[in-house]
C-alpha positions as CSV (number, residue, x, y, z in Angstrom):
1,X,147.5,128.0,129.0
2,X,150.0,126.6,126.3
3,X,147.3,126.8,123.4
4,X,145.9,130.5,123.6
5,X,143.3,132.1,121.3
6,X,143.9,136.4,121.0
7,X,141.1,138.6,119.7
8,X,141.8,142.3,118.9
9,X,139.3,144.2,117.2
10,X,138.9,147.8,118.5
11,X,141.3,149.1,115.8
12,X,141.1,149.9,112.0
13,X,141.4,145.7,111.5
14,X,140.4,142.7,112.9
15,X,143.1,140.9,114.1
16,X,143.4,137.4,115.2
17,X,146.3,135.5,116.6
18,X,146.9,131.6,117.9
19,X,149.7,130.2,119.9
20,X,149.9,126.4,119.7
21,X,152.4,125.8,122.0
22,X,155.6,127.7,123.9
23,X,158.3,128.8,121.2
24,X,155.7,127.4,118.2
25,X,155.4,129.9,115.4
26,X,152.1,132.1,116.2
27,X,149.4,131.9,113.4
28,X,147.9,135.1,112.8
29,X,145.1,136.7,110.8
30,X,144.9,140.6,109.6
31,X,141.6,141.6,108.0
32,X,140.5,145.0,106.9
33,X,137.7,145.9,104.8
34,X,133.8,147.3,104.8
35,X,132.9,144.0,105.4
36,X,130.9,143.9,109.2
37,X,133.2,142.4,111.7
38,X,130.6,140.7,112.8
39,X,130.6,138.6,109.7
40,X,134.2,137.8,109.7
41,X,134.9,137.2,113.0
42,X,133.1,133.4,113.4
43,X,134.7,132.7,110.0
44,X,137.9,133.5,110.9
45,X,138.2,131.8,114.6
46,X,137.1,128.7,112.5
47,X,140.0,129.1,110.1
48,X,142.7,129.4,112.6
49,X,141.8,126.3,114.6
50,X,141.5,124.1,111.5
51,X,144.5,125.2,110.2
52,X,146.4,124.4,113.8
53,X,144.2,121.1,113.8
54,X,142.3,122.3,116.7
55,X,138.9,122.2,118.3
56,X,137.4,125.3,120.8
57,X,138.1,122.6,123.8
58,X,141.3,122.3,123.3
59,X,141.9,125.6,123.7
60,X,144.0,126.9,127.1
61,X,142.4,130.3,127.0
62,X,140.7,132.9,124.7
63,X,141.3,137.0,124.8
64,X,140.3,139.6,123.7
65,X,141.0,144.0,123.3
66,X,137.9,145.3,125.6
67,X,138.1,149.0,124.4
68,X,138.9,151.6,124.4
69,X,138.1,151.8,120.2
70,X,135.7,150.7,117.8
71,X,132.3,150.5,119.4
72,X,131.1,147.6,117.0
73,X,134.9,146.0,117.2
74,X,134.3,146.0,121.3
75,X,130.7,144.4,121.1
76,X,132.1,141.7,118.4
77,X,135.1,140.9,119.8
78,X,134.2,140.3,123.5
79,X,130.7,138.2,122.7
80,X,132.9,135.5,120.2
81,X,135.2,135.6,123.2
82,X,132.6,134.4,125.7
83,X,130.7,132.5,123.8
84,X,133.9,130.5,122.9
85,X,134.8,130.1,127.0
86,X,131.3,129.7,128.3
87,X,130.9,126.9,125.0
88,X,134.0,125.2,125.4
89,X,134.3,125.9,129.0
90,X,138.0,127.8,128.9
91,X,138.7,130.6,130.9
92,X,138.9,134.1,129.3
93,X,140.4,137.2,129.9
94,X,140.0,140.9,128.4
95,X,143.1,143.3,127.9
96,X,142.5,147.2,127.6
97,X,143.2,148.1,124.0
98,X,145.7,150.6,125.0
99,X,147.9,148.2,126.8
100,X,147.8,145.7,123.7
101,X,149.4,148.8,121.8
102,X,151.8,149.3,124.2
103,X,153.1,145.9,124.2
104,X,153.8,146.0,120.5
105,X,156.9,148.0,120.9
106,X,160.2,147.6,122.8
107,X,160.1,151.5,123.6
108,X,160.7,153.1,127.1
109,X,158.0,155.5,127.1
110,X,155.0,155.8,124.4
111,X,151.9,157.0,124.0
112,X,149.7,154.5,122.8
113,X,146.6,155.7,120.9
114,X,143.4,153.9,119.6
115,X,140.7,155.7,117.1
116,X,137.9,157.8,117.9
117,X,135.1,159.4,116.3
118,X,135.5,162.8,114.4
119,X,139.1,163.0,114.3
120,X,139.9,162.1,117.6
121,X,142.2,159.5,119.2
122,X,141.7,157.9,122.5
123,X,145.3,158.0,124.0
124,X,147.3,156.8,127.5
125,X,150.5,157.0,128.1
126,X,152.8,154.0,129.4
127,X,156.4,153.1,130.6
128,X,158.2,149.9,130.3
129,X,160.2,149.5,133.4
130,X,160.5,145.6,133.6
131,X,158.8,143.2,131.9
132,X,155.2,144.6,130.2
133,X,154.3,148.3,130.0
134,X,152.7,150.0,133.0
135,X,150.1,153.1,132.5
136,X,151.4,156.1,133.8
137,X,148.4,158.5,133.1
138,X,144.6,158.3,132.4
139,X,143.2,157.5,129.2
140,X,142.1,160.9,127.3
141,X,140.6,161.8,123.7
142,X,142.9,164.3,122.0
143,X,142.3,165.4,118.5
144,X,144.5,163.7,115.8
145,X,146.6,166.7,115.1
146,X,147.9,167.1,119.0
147,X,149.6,164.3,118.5
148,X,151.9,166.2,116.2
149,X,155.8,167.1,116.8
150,X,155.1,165.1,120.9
151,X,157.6,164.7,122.9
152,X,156.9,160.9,123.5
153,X,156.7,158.6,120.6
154,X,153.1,157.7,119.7
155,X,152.6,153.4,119.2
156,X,148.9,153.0,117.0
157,X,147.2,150.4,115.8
158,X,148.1,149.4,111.7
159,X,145.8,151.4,109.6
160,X,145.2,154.2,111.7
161,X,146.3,157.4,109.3
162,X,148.4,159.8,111.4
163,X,149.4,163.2,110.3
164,X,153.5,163.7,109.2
165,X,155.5,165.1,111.7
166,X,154.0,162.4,114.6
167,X,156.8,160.7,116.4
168,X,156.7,157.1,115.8
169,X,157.6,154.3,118.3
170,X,158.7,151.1,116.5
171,X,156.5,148.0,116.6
172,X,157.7,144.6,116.7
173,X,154.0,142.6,116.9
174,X,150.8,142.9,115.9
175,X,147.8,144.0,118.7
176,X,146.8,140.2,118.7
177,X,150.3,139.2,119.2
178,X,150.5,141.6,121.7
179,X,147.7,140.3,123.8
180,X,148.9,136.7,123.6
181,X,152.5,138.5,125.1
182,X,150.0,139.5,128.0
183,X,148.6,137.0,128.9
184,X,151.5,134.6,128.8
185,X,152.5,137.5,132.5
186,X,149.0,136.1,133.6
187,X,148.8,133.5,137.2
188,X,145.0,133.3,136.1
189,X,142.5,134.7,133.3
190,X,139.3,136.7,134.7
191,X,136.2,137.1,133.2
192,X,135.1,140.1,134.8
193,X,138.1,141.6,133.0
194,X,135.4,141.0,129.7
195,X,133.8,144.2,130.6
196,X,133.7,146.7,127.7
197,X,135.4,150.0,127.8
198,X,133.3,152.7,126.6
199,X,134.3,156.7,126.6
200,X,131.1,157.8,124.4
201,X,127.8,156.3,123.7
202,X,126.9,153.7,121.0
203,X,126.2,155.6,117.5
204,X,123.2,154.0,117.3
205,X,121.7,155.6,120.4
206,X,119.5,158.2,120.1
207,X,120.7,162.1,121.4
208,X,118.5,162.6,124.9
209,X,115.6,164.9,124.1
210,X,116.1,168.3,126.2
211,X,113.0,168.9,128.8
């Protein structure tokens, strides 16, 4: 998997990174905006491969963030990612968002953290004991302000507005990055690891009518 295609989209940007080879300099797109990600995405997948010289075949894998985060982000990011493996016929692989936030930073202990709706952050905590971080706890939804004057310093994605007085972690990599970190630690890529990971229903679904 020398040529490796990362997705990460359940934060406040679309991110995009390419490796084209071991110890090559990692290309790497960061896009924020109103604009839908689902009108970006194609666009920029297309302008990452040209630039490297590349077509979707020659591609050793694609990844992507599965969630927690951005419901839209989640739905984008993992149907470019298949599409791109089942077209090209590349294996894929999907990465908790979480993790990908965790493996931007060098830190011992962190909690990483991914937004939620109505002030709200979707957070797990990890440890790095050798090699890539390891979950120590379930994933939960604190409000933003909890996170305030922790004990454990907090690792979120770029973008994501944090109240002063949250304990920092320092970060080293973008999400992308990040993911292409993980699944270099990979024997194989799964694609049942593409499943999404949801903590609250789509905000286009109607509330259930009480009987």
């Amino acid at each position: 998997m020398d040529i490796v295609l990362a997705i990460s989209a359940c934060g406040p940007r679309l991110e995009m990174a390419l490796r084209h080879e071991p110890g090559a300099t990692v290309s790497l797109i960061a896009l924020a905006g109103p604009a839908p990600r689902s009108d970006l995405i194609v666009g920029a997948v297309d302008l990452l491969l040209r630039s490297a010289g590349l077509a979707p075949g020659q591609l050793g894998a694609v990844v992507a963030t599965r969630g927690p985060g951005s419901f839209t982000g989640v739905r984008v990011a993992l149907a470019t990612v298949q599409g791109i493996a089942r077209g090209a016929g590349i294996p894929a692989h999907g990465f908790s968002s979480l993790l990908a936030q965790a493996a931007r930073t060098s830190a011992d202990h962190v909690l990483a953290v991914q937004p939620a709706r109505r002030g709200e952050v979707y957070a797990q905590p990890f440890t790095r004991r050798t090699g890539l971080p390891e979950a120590t706890g379930d994933i939960v939804v604190l409000p933003v302000s909890a996170l305030v004057g922790g004990s454990v310093p907090v690792i979120a994605p770029t973008g994501l507005l944090l109240p002063a007085g949250v304990p920092l972690a320092p970060s080293n990599m973008s999400a992308a990055e990040a993911l292409l970190t993980l699944v270099a630690g990979l024997a194989d890529c799964d694609e049942a690891t593409l499943a999404p990971t949801y903590f609250e229903p789509p905000p286009a679904l109607p509330r259930a009518r009480e009987v």
